[in-house]
PDBQT receptor file of N, H, CA, C and O in Angstrom, charges set to zero:
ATOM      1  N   UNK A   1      79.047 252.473  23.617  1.00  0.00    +0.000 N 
ATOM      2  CA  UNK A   1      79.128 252.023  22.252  1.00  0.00    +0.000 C 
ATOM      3  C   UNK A   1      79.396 253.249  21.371  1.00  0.00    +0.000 C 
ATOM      4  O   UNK A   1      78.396 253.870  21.013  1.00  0.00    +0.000 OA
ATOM      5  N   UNK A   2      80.517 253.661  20.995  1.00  0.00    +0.000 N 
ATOM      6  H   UNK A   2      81.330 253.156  21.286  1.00  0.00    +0.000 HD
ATOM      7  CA  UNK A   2      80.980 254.595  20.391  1.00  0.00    +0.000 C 
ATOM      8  C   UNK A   2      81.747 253.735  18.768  1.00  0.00    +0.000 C 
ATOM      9  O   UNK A   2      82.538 252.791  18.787  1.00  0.00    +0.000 OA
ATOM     10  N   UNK A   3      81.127 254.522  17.366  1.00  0.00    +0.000 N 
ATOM     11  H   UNK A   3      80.485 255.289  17.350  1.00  0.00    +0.000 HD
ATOM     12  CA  UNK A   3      82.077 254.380  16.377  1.00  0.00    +0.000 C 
ATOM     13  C   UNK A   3      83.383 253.722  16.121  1.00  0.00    +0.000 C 
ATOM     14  O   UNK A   3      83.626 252.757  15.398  1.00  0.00    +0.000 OA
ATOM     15  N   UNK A   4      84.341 254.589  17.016  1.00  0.00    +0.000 N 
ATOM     16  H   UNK A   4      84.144 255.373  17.604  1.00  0.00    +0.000 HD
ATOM     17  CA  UNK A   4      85.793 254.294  17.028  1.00  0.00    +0.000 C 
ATOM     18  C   UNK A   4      85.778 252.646  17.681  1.00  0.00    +0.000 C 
ATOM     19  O   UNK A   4      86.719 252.001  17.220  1.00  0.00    +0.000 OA
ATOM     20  N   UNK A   5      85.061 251.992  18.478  1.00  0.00    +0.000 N 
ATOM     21  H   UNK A   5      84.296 252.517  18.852  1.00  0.00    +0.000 HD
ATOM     22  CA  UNK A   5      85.107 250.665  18.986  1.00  0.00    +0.000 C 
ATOM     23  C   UNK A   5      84.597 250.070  18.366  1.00  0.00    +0.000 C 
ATOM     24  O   UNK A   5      84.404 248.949  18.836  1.00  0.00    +0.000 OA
ATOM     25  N   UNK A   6      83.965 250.342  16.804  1.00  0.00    +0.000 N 
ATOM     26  H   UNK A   6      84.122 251.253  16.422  1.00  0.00    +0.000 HD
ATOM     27  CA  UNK A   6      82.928 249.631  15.838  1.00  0.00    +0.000 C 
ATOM     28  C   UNK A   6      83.926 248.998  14.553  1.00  0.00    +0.000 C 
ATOM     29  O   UNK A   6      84.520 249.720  13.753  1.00  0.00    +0.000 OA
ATOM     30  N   UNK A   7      83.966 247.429  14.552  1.00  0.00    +0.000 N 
ATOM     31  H   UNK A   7      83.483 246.842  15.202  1.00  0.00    +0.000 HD
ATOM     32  CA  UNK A   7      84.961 246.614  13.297  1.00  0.00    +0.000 C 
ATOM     33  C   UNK A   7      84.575 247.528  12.177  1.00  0.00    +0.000 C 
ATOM     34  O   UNK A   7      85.506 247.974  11.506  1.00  0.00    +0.000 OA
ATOM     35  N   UNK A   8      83.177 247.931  11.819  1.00  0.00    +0.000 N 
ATOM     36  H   UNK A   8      82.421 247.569  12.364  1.00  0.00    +0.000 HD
ATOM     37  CA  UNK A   8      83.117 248.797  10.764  1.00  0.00    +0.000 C 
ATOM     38  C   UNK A   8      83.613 250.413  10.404  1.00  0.00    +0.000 C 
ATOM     39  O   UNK A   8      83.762 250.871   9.272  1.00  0.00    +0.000 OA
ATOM     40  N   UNK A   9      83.743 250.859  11.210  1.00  0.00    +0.000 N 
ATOM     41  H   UNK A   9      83.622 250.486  12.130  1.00  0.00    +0.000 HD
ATOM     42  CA  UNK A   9      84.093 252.706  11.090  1.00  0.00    +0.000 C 
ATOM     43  C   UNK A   9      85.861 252.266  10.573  1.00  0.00    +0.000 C 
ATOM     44  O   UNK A   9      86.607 251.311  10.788  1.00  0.00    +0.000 OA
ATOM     45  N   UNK A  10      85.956 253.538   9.818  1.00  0.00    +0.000 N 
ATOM     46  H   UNK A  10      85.350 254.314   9.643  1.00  0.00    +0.000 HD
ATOM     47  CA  UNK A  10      87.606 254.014   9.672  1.00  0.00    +0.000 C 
ATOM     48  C   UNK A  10      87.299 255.156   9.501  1.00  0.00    +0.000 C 
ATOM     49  O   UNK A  10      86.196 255.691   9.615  1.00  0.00    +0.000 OA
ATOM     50  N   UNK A  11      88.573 255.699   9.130  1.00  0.00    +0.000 N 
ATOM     51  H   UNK A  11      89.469 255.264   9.037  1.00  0.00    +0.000 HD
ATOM     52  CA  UNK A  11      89.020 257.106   9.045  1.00  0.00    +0.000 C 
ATOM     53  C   UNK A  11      89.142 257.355   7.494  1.00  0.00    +0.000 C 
ATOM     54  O   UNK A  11      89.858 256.439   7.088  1.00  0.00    +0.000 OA
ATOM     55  N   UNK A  12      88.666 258.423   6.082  1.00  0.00    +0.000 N 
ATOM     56  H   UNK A  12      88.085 259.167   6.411  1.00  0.00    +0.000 HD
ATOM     57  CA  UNK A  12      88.738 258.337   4.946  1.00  0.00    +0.000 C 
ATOM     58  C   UNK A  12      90.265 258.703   4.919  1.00  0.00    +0.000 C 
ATOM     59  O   UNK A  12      91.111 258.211   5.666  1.00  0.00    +0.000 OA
ATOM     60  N   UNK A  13      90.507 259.728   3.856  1.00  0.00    +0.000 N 
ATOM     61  H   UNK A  13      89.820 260.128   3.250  1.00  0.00    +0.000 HD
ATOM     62  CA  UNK A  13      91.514 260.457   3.578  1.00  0.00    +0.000 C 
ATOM     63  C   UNK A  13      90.367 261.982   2.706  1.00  0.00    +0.000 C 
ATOM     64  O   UNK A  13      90.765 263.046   2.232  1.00  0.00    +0.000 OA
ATOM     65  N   UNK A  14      89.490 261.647   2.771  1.00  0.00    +0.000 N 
ATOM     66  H   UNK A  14      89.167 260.783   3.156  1.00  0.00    +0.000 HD
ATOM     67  CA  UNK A  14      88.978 263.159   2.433  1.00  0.00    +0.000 C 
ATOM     68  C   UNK A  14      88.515 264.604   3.508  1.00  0.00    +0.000 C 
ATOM     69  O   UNK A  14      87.443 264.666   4.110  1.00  0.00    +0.000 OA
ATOM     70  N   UNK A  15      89.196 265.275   3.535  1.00  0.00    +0.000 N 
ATOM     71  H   UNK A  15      90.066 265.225   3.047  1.00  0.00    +0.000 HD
ATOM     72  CA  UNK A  15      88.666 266.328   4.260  1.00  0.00    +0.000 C 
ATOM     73  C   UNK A  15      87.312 266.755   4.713  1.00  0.00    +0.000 C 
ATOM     74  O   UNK A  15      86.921 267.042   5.845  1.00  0.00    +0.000 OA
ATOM     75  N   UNK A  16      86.641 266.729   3.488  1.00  0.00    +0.000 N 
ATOM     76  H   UNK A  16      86.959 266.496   2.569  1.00  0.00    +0.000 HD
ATOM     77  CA  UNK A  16      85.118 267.067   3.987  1.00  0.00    +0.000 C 
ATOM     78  C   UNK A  16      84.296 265.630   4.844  1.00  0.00    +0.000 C 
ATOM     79  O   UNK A  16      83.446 265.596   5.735  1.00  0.00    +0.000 OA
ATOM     80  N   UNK A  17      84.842 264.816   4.268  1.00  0.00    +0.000 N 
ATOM     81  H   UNK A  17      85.532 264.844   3.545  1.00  0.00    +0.000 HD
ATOM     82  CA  UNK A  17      84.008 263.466   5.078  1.00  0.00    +0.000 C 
ATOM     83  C   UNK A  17      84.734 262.887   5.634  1.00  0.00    +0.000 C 
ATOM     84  O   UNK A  17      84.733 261.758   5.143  1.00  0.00    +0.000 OA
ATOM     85  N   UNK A  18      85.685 262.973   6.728  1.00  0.00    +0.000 N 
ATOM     86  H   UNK A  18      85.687 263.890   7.127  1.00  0.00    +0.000 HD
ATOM     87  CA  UNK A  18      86.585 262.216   7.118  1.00  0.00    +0.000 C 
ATOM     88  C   UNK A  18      86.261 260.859   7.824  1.00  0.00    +0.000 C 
ATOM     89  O   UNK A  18      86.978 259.860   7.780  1.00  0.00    +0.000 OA
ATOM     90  N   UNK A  19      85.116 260.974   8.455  1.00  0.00    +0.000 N 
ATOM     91  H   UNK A  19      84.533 261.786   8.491  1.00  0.00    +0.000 HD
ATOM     92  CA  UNK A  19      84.647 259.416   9.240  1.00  0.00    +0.000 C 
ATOM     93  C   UNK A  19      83.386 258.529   8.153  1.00  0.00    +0.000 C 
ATOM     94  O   UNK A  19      82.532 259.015   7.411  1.00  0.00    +0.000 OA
ATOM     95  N   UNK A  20      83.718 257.095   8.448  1.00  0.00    +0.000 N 
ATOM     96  H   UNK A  20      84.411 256.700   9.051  1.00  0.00    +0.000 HD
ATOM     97  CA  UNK A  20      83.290 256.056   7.442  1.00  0.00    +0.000 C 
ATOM     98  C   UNK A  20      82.738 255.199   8.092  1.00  0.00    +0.000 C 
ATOM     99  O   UNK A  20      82.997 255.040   9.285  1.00  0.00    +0.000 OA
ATOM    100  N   UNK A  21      82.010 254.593   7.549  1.00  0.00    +0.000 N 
ATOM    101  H   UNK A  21      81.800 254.722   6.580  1.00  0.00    +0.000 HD
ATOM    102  CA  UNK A  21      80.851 253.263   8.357  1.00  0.00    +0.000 C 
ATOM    103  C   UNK A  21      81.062 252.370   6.889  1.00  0.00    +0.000 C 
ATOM    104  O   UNK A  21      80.646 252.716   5.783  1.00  0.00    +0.000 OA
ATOM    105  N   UNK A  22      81.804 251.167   7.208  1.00  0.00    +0.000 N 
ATOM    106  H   UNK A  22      82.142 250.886   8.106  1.00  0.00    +0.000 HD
ATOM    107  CA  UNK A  22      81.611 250.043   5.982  1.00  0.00    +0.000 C 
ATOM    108  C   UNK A  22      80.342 249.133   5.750  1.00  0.00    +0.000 C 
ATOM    109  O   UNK A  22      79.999 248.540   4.727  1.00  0.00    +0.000 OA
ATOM    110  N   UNK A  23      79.728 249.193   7.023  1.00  0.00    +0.000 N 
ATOM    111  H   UNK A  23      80.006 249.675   7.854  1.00  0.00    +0.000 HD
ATOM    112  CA  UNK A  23      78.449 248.348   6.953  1.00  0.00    +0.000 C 
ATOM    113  C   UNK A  23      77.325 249.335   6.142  1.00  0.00    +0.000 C 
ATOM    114  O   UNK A  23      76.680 248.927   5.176  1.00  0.00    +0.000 OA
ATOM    115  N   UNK A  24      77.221 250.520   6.630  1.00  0.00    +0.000 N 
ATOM    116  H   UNK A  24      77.745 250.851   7.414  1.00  0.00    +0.000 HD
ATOM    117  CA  UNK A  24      75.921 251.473   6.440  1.00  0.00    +0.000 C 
ATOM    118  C   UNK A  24      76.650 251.946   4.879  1.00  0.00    +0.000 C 
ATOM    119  O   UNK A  24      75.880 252.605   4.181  1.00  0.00    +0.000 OA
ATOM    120  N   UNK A  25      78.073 251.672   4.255  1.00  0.00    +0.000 N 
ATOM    121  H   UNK A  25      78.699 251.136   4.822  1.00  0.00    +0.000 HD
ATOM    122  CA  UNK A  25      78.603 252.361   3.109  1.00  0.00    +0.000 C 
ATOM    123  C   UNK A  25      78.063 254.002   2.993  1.00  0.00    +0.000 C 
ATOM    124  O   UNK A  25      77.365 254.472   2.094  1.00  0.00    +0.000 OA
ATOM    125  N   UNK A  26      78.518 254.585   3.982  1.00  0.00    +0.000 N 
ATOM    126  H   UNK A  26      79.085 254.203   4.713  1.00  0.00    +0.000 HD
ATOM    127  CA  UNK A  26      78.593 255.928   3.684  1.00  0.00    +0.000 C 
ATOM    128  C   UNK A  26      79.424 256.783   4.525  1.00  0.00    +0.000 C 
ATOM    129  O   UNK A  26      79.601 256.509   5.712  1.00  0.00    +0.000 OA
ATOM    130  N   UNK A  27      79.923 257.766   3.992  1.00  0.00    +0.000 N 
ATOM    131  H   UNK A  27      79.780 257.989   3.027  1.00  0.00    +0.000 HD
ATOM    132  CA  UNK A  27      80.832 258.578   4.666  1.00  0.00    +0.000 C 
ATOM    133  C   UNK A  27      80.009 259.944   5.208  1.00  0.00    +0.000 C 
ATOM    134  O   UNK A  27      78.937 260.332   4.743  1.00  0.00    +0.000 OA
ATOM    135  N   UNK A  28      80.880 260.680   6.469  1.00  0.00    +0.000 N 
ATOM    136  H   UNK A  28      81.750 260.365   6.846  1.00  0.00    +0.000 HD
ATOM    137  CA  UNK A  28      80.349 261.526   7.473  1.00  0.00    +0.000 C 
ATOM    138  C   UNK A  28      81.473 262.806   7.616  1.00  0.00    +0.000 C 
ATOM    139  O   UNK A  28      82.703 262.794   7.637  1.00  0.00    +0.000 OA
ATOM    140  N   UNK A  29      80.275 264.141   7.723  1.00  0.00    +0.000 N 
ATOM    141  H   UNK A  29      79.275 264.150   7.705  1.00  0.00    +0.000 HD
ATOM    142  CA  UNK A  29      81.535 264.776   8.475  1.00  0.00    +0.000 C 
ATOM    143  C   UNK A  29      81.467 264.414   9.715  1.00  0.00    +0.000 C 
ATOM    144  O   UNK A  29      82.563 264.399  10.275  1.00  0.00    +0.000 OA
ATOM    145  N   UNK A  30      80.591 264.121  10.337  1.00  0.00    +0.000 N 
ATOM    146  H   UNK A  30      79.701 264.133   9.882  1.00  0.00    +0.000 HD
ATOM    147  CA  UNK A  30      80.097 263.682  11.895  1.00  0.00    +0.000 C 
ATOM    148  C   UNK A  30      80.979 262.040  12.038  1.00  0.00    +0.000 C 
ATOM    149  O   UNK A  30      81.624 261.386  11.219  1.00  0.00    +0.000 OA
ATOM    150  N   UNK A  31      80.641 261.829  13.400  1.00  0.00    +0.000 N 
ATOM    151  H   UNK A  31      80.116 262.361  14.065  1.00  0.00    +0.000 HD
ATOM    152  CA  UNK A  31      80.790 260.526  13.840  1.00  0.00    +0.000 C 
ATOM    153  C   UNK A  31      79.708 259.663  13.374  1.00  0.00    +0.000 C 
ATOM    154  O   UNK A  31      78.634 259.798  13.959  1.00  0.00    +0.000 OA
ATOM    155  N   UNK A  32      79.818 258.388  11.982  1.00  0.00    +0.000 N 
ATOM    156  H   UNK A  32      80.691 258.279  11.507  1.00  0.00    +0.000 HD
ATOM    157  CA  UNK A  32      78.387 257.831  11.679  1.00  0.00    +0.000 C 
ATOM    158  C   UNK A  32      77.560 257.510  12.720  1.00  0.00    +0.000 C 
ATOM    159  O   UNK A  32      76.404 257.894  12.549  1.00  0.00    +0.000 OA
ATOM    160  N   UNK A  33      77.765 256.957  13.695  1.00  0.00    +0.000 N 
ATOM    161  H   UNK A  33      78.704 256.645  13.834  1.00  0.00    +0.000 HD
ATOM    162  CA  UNK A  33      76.576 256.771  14.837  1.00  0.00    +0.000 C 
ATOM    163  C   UNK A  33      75.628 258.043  14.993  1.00  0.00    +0.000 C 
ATOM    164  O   UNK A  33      74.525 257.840  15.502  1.00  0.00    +0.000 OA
ATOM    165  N   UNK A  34      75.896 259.081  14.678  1.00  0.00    +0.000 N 
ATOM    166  H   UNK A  34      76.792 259.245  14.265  1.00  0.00    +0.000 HD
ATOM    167  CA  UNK A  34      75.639 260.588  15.055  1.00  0.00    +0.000 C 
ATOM    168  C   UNK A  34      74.414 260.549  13.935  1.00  0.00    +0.000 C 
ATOM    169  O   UNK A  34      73.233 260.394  14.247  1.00  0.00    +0.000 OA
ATOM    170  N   UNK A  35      74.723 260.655  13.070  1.00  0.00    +0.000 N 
ATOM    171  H   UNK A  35      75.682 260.781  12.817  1.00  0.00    +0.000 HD
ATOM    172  CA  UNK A  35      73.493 260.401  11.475  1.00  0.00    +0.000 C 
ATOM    173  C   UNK A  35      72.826 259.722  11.934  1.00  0.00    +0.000 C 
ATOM    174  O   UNK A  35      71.788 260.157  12.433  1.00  0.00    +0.000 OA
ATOM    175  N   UNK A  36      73.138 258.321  11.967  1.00  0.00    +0.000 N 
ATOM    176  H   UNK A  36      73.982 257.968  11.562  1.00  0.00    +0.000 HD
ATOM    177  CA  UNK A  36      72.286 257.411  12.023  1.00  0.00    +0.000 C 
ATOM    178  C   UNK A  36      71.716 257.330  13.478  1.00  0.00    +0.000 C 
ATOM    179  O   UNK A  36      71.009 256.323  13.464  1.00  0.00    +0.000 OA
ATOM    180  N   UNK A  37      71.670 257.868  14.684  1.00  0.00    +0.000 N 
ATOM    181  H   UNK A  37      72.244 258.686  14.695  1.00  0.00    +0.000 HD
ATOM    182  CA  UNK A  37      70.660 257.935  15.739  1.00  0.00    +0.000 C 
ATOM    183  C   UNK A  37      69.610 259.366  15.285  1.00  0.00    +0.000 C 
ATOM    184  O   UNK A  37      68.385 259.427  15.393  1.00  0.00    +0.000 OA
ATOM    185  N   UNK A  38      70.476 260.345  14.805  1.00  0.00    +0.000 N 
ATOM    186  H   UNK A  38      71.471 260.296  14.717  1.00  0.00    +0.000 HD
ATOM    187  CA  UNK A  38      69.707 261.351  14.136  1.00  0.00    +0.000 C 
ATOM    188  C   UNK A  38      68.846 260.874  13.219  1.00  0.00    +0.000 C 
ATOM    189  O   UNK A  38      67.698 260.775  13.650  1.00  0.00    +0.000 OA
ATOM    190  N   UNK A  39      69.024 260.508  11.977  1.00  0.00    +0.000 N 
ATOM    191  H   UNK A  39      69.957 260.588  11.627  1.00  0.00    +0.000 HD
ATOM    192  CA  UNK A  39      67.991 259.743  11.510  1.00  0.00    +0.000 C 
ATOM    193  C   UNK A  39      66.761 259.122  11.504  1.00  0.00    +0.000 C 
ATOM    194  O   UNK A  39      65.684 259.430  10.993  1.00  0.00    +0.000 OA
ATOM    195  N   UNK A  40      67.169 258.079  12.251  1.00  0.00    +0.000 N 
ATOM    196  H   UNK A  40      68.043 257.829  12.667  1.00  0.00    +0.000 HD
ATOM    197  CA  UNK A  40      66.020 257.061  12.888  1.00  0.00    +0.000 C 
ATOM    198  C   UNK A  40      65.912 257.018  14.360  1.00  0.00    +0.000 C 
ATOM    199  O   UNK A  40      64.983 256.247  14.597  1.00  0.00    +0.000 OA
ATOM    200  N   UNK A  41      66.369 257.434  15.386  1.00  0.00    +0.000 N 
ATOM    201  H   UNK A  41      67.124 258.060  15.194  1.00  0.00    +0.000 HD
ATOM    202  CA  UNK A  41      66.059 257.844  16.617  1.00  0.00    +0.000 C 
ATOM    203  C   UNK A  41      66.695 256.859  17.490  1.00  0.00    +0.000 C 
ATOM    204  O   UNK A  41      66.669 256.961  18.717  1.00  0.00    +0.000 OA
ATOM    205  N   UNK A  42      67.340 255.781  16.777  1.00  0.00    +0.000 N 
ATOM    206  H   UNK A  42      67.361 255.698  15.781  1.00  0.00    +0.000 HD
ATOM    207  CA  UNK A  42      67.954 254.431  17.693  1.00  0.00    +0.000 C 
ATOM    208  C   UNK A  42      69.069 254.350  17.041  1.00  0.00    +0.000 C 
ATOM    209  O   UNK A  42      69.405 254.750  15.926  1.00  0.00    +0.000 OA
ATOM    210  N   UNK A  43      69.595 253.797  17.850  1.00  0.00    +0.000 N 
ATOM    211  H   UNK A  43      69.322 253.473  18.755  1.00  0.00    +0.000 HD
ATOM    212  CA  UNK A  43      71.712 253.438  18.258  1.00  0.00    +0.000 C 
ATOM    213  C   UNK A  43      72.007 252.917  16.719  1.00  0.00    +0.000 C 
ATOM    214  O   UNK A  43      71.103 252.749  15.900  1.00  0.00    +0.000 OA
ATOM    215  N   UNK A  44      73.295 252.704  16.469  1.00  0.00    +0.000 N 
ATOM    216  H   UNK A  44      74.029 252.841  17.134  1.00  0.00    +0.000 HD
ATOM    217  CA  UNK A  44      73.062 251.749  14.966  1.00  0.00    +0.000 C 
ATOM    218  C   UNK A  44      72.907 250.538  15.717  1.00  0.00    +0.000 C 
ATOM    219  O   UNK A  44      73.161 250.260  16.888  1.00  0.00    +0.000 OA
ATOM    220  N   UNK A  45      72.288 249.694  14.477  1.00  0.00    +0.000 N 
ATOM    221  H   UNK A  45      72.082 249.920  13.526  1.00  0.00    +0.000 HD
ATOM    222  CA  UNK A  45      71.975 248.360  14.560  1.00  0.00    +0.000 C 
ATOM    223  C   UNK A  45      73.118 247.607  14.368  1.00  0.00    +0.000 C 
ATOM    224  O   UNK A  45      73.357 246.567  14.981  1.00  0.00    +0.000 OA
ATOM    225  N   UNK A  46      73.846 248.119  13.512  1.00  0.00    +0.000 N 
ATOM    226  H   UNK A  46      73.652 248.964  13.014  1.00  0.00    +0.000 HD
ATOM    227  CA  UNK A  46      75.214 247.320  12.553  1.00  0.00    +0.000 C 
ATOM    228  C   UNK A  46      76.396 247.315  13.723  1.00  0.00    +0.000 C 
ATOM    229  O   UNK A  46      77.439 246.742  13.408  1.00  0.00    +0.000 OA
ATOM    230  N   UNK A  47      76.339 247.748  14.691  1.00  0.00    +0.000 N 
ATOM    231  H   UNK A  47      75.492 248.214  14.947  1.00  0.00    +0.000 HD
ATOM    232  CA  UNK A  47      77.964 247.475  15.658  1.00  0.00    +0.000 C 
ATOM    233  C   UNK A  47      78.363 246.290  15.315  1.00  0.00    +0.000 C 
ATOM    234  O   UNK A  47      77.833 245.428  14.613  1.00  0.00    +0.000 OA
ATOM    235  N   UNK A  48      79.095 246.318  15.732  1.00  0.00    +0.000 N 
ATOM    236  H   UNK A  48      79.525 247.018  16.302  1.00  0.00    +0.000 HD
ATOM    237  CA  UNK A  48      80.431 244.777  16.446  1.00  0.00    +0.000 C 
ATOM    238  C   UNK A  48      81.241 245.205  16.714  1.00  0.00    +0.000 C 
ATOM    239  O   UNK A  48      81.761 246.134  16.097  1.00  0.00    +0.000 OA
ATOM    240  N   UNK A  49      81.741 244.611  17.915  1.00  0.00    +0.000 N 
ATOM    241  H   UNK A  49      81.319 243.856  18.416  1.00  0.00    +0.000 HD
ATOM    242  CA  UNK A  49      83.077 245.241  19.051  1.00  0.00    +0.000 C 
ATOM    243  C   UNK A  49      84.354 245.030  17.977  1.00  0.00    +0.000 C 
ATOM    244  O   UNK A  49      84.814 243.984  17.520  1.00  0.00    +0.000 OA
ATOM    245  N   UNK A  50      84.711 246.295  17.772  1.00  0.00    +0.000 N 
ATOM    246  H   UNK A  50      84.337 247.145  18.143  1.00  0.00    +0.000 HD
ATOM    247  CA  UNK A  50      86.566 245.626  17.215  1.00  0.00    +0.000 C 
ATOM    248  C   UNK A  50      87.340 244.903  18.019  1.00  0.00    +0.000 C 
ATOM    249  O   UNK A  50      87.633 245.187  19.180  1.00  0.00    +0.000 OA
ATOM    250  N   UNK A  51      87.857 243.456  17.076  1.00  0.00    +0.000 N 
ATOM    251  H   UNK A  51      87.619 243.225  16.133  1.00  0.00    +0.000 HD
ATOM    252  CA  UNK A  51      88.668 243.178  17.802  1.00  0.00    +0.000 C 
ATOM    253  C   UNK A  51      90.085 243.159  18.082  1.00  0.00    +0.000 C 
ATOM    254  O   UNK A  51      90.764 243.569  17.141  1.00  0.00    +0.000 OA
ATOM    255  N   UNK A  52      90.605 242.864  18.923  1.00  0.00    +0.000 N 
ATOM    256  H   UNK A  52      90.053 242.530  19.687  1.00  0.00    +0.000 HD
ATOM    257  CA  UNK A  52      91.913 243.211  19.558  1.00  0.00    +0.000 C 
ATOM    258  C   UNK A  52      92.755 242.869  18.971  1.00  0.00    +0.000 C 
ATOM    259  O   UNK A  52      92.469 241.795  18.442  1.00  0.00    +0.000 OA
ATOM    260  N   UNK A  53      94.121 243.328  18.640  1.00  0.00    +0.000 N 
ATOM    261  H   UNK A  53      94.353 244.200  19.070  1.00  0.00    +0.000 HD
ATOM    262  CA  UNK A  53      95.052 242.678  17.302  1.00  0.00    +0.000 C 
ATOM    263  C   UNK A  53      95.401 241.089  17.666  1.00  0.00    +0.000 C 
ATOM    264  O   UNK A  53      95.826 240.244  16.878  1.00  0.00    +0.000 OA
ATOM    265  N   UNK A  54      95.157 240.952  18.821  1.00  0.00    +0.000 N 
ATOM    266  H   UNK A  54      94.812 241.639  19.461  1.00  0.00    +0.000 HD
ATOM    267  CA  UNK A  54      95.637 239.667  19.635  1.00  0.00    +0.000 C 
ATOM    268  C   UNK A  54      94.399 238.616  18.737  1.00  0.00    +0.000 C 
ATOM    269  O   UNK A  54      94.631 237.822  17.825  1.00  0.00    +0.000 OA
ATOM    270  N   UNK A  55      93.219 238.921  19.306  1.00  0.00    +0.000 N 
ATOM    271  H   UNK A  55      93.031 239.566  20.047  1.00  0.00    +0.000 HD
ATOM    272  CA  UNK A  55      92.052 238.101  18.737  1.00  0.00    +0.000 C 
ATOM    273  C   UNK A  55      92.093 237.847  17.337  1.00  0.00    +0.000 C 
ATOM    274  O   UNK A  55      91.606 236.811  16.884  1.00  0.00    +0.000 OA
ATOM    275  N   UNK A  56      92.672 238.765  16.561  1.00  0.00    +0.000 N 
ATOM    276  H   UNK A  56      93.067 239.606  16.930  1.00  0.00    +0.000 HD
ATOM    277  CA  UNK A  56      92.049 239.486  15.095  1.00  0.00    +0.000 C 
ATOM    278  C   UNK A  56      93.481 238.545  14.710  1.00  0.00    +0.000 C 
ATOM    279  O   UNK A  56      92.999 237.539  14.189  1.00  0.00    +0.000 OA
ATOM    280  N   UNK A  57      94.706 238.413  14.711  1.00  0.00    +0.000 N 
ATOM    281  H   UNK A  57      95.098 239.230  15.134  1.00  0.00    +0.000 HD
ATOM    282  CA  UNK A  57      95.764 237.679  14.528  1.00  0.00    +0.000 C 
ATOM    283  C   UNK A  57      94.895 235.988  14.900  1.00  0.00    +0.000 C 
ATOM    284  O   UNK A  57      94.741 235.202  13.966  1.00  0.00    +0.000 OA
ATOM    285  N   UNK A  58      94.484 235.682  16.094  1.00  0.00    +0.000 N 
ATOM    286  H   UNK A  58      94.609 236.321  16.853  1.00  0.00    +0.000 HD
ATOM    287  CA  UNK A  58      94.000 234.072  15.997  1.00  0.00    +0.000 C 
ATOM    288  C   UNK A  58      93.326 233.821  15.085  1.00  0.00    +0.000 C 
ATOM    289  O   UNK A  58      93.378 232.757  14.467  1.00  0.00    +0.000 OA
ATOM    290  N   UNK A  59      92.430 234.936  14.794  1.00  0.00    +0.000 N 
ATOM    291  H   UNK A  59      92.388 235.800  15.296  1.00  0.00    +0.000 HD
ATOM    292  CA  UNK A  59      91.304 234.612  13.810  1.00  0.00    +0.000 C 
ATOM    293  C   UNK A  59      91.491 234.015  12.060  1.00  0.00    +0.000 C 
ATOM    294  O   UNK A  59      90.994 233.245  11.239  1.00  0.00    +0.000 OA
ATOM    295  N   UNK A  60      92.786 235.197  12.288  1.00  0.00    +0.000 N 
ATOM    296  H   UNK A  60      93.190 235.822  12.955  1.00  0.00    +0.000 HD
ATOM    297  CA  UNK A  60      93.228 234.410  10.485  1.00  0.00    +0.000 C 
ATOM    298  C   UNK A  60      94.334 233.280  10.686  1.00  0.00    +0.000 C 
ATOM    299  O   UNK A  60      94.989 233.169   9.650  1.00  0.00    +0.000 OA
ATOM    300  N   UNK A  61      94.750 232.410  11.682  1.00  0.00    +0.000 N 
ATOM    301  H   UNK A  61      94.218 232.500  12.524  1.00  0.00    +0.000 HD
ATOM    302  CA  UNK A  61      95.675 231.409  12.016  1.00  0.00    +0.000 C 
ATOM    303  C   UNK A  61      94.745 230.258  11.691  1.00  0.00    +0.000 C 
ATOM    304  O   UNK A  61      95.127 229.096  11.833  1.00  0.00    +0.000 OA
TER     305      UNK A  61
């Protein structure tokens, strides 16, 4: 369970904070999962698997 496989993370356009979590609304220089196990000592709570452009296309049909 890594960030980059999370519907919530993107990529900003700012240099100093380049990685983003839309659920937790905050930006990272780190990978957000990284904070937030640092933090509180457990995985994030907020995942969900991204889905596949295939799935993500049925979904709005």
């Amino acid at each position: 369970m890594t960030c980059q496989d999370c519907r919530h993370f993107f990529i900003t356009h700012e240099a100093r904070y380049p990685y983003s979590c839309r659920a937790m609304r905050f930006k990272s220089a780190r990978m957000p999962g990284e904070d937030v196990r640092e933090a509180s000592g457990q995985p994030c709570l907020h995942f969900q698997p991204r889905l596949s452009r295939r799935a993500a296309r049925a979904d709005r049909a």
